[in-house]
C-alpha positions as CSV (number, residue, x, y, z in Angstrom):
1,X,-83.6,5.8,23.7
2,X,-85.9,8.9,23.2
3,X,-89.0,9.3,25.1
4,X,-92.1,8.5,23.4
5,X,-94.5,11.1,22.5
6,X,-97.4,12.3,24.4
7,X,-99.8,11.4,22.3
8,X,-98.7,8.1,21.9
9,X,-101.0,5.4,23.1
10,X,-98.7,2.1,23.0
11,X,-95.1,2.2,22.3
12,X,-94.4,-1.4,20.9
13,X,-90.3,-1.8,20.5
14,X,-88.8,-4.9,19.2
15,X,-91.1,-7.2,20.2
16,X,-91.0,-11.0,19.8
17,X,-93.0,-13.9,20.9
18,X,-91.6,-17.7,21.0
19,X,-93.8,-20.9,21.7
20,X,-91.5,-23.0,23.0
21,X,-87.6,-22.4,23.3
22,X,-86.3,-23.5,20.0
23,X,-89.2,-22.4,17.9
24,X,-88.8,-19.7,15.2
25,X,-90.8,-16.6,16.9
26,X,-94.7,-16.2,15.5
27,X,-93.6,-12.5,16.2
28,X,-90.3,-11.2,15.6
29,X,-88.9,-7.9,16.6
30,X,-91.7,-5.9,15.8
31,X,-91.9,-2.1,16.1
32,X,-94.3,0.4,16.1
33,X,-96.3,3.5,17.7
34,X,-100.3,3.5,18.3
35,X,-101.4,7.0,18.9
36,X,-105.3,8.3,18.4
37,X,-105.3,6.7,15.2
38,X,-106.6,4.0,12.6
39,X,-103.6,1.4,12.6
40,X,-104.5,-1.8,10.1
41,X,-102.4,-4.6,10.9
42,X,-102.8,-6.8,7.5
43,X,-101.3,-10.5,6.0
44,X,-102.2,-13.8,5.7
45,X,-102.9,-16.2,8.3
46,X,-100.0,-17.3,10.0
47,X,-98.6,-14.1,9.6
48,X,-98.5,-13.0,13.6
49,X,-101.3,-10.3,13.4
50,X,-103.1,-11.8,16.1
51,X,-100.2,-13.2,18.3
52,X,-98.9,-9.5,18.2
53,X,-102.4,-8.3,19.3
54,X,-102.5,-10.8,22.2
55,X,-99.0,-10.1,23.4
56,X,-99.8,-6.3,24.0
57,X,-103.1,-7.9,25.7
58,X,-101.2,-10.0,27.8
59,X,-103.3,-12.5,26.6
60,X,-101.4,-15.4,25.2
61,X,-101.1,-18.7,27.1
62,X,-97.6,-19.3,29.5
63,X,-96.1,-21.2,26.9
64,X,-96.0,-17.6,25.0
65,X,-93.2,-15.9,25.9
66,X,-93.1,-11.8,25.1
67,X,-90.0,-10.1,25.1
68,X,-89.3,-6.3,24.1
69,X,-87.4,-3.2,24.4
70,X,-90.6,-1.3,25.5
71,X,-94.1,-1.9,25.6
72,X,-95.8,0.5,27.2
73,X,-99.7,1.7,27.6
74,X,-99.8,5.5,28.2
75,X,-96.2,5.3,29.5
76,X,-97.3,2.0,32.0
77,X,-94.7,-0.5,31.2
78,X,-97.1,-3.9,30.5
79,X,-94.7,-6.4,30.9
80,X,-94.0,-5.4,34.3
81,X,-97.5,-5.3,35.2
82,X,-98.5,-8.0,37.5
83,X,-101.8,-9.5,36.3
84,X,-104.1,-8.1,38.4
85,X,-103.0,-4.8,37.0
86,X,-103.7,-6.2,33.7
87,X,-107.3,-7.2,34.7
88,X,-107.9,-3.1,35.3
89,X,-107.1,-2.4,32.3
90,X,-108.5,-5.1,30.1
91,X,-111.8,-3.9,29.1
92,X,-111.8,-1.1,30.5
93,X,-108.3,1.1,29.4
94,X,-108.0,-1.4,26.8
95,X,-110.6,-3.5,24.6
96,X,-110.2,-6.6,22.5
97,X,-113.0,-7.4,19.8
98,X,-112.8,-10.8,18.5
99,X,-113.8,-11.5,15.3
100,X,-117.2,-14.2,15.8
101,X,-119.6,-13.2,18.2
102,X,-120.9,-16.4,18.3
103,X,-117.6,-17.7,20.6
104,X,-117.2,-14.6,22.5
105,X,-120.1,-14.2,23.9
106,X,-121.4,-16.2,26.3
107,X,-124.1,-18.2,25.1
108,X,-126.1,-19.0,28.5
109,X,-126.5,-15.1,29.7
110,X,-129.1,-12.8,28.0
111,X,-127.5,-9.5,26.1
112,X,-128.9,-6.5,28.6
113,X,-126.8,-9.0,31.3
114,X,-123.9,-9.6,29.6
115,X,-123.3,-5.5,28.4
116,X,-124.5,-4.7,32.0
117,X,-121.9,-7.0,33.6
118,X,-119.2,-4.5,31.2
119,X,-120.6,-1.4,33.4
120,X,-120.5,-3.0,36.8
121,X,-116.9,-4.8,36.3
122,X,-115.3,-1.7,34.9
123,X,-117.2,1.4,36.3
124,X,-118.2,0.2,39.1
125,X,-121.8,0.9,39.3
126,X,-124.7,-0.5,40.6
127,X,-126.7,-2.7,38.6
128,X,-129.8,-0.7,37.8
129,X,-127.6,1.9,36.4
130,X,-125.8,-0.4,34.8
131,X,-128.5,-2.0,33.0
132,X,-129.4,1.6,31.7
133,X,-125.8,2.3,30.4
134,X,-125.7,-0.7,28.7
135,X,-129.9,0.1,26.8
136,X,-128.2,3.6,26.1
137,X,-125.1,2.0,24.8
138,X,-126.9,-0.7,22.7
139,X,-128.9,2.2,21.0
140,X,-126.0,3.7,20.2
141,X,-124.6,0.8,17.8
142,X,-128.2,0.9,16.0
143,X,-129.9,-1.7,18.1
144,X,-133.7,-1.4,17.7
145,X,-136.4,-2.7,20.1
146,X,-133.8,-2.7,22.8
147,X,-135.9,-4.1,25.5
148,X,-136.8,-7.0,23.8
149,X,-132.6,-7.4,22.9
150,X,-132.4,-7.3,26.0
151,X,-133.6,-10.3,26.7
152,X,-132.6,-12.6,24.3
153,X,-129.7,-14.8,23.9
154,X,-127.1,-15.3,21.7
155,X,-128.0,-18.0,19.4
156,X,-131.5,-16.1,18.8
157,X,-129.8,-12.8,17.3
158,X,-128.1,-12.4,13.6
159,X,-124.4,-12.5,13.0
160,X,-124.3,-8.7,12.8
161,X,-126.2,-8.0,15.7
162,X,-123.6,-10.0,17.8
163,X,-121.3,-7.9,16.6
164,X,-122.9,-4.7,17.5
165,X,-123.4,-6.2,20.8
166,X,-119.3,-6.9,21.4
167,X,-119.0,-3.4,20.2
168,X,-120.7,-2.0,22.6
169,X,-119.8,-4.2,25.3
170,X,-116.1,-3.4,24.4
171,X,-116.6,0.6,24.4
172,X,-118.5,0.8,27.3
173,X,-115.9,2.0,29.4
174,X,-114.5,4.2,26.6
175,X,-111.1,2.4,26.5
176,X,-108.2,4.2,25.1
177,X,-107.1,1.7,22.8
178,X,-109.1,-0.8,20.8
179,X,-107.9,-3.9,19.2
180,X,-110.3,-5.4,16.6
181,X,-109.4,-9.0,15.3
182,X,-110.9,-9.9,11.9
183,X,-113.9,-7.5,13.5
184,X,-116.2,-8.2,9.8
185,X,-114.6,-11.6,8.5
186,X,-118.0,-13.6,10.4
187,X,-120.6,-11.3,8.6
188,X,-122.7,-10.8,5.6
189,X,-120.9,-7.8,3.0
190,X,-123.5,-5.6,3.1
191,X,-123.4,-5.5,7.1
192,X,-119.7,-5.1,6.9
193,X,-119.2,-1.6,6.2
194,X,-122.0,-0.5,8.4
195,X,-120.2,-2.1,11.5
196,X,-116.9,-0.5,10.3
197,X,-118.8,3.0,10.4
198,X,-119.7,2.4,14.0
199,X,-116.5,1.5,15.2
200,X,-115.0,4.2,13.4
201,X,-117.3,6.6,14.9
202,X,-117.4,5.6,18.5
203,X,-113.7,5.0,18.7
204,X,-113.3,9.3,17.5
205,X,-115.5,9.7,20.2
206,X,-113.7,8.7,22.4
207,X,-110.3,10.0,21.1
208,X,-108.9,6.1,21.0
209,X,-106.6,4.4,19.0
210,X,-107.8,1.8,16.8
211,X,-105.8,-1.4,15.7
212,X,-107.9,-3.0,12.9
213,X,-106.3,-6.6,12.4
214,X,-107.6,-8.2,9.1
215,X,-106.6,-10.2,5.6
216,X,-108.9,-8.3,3.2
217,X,-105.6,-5.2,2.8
218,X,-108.1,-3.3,0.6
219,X,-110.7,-3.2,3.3
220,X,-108.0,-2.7,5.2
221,X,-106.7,0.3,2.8
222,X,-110.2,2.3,2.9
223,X,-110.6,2.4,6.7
224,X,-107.1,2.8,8.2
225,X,-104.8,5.9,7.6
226,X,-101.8,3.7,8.5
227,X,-101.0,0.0,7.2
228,X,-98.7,-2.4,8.8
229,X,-98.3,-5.6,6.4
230,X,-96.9,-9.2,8.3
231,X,-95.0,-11.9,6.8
232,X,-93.7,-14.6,8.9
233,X,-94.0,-12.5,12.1
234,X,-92.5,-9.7,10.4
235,X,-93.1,-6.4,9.6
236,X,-91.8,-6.2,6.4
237,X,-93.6,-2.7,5.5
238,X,-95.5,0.2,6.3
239,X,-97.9,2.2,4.4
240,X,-101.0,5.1,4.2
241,X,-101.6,4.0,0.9
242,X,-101.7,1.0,-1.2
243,X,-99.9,2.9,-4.4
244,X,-96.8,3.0,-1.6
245,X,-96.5,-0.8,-1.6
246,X,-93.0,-2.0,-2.5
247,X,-92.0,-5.3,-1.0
248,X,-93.6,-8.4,-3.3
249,X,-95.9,-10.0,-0.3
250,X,-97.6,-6.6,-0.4
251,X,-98.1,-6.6,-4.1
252,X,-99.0,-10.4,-3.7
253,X,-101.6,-9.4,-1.2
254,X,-103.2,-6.7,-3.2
255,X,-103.0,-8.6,-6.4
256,X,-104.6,-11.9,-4.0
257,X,-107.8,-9.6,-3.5
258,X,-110.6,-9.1,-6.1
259,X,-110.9,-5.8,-7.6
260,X,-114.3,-4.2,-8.7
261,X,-113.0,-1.8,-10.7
262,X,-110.5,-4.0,-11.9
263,X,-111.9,-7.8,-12.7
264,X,-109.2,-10.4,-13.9
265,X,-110.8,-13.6,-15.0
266,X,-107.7,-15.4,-12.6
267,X,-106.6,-14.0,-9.4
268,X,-102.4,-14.5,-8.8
269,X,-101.1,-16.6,-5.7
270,X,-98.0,-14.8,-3.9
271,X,-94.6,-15.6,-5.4
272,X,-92.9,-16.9,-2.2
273,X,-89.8,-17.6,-4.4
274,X,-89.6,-13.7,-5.1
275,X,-90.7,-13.0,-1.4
276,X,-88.4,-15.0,0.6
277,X,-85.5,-14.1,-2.1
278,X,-86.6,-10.1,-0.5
279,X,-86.4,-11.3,2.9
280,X,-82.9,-13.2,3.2
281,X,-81.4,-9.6,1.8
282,X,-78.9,-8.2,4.2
């Protein structure tokens, strides 16, 4: 087996994940390479894009069981880590984003407390500072009147300022990867793209890579320089542009998704007869 690059963030090599021992796996031997990048993981749900997220968390309940040739973070084998290791790096080398703010965050703590809590946890300062880092950090993801954010609660702010707020919670610490789950499926479209843009830009900042998990594979398309498309906890192909796509579930996908420029009075449904027909090839 040859080394993995420098550059490369997570090495992921055959992985699979079975819930329970006679199950079909919700992941099966996946394989890929995250390096300071924009990797969108796209398919329909079902498909394993979150399960596979999870699994290089560490994150999926004891009934999940992970198996792989390699999985390493920065050349730290992750399987081997014992979970207090894991706790160092979650949320602070590594960053999950989940995709509704409204059942990530906690709803009985203010905002300034809860980004605050990111600073003391992971960088270990003291809590005036840490209130500070997280004002300066909530300014940076185009919150205005920060004091008065600050103070309120979940429930009182829009869906889109949630998500701001996880943002900046999550790359707080500057992680070195980031792992965004359906990051824009819980808000309005004309917040969407704006919240794209700010991910995009802080994660270059910080020279991360970026795993952008989603349905919508034209969204998916415009962000991402790589796409990685899912079927039954497959991997079933890899692209950097749509006008690449091959395999039938792709095609199905794209053809799934409405089309500006292209309006059809009647979207197609995927042809699972032609997809599964792909899939029991040799």
């Amino acid at each position: 087996m040859h080394a993995p690059d420098q550059d490369t963030i997570l090495s992921v090599k055959n992985l699979s994940v079975h819930f329970g021992r006679y199950a079909k796996p919700a992941v099966d031997g996946v394989s890929f390479d995250l390096k300071a990048e924009r990797l969108g993981i796209v398919g329909e749900s079902g498909s394993g894009k979150s399960t596979l997220g999870r699994a290089v968390m560490r994150l999926l309940p004891p009934i999940g069981r992970v198996t792989a040739d390699t999985l390493t973070f920065d050349g730290m084998p992750l399987l081997a880590a014992r979970e207090k290791q894991m706790r160092s790096l979650r949320g602070n080398r590594m960053a999950l984003i989940m995709q509704d703010p409204r059942y990530s965050l906690n709803p009985v703590l203010p905002i300034g407390k809860q980004v605050a809590e990111a600073a003391i946890l992971h960088l270990k300062v003291g809590k005036t500072e840490a209130y500070k880092m997280a004002a300066t950090m909530l300014e940076r993801v185009r919150i205005t009147d920060i004091e008065r954010t600050m103070k309120l609660y979940p429930h009182q702010i829009s869906g889109g300022m949630g998500q701001r707020v996880m943002i900046a919670m999550m790359l707080l610490a500057k992680p070195r990867m980031v792992i965004a789950d359906e990051p824009t499926s819980a808000l309005d479209v004309s917040v969407r793209g704006d919240v794209l843009k700010l991910l995009d830009e802080l994660v270059r900042e910080n020279n991360a890579g970026l795993m952008l998990i989603s349905h919508d594979i034209r969204m998916v398309a415009a962000f991402c320089e790589r796409i990685m498309v899912m079927y039954k906890g497959r991997v079933v192909e890899t692209l950097t542009t749509l006008e690449e796509a091959q395999h039938p579930y792709t095609r199905g996908l794209i053809a799934a998704m409405p089309d500006l420029k292209a309006p059809v009075r009647r979207l197609k449904t995927l042809d699972r007869n032609a997809i599964d027909a792909v899939e029991a090839r040799p």
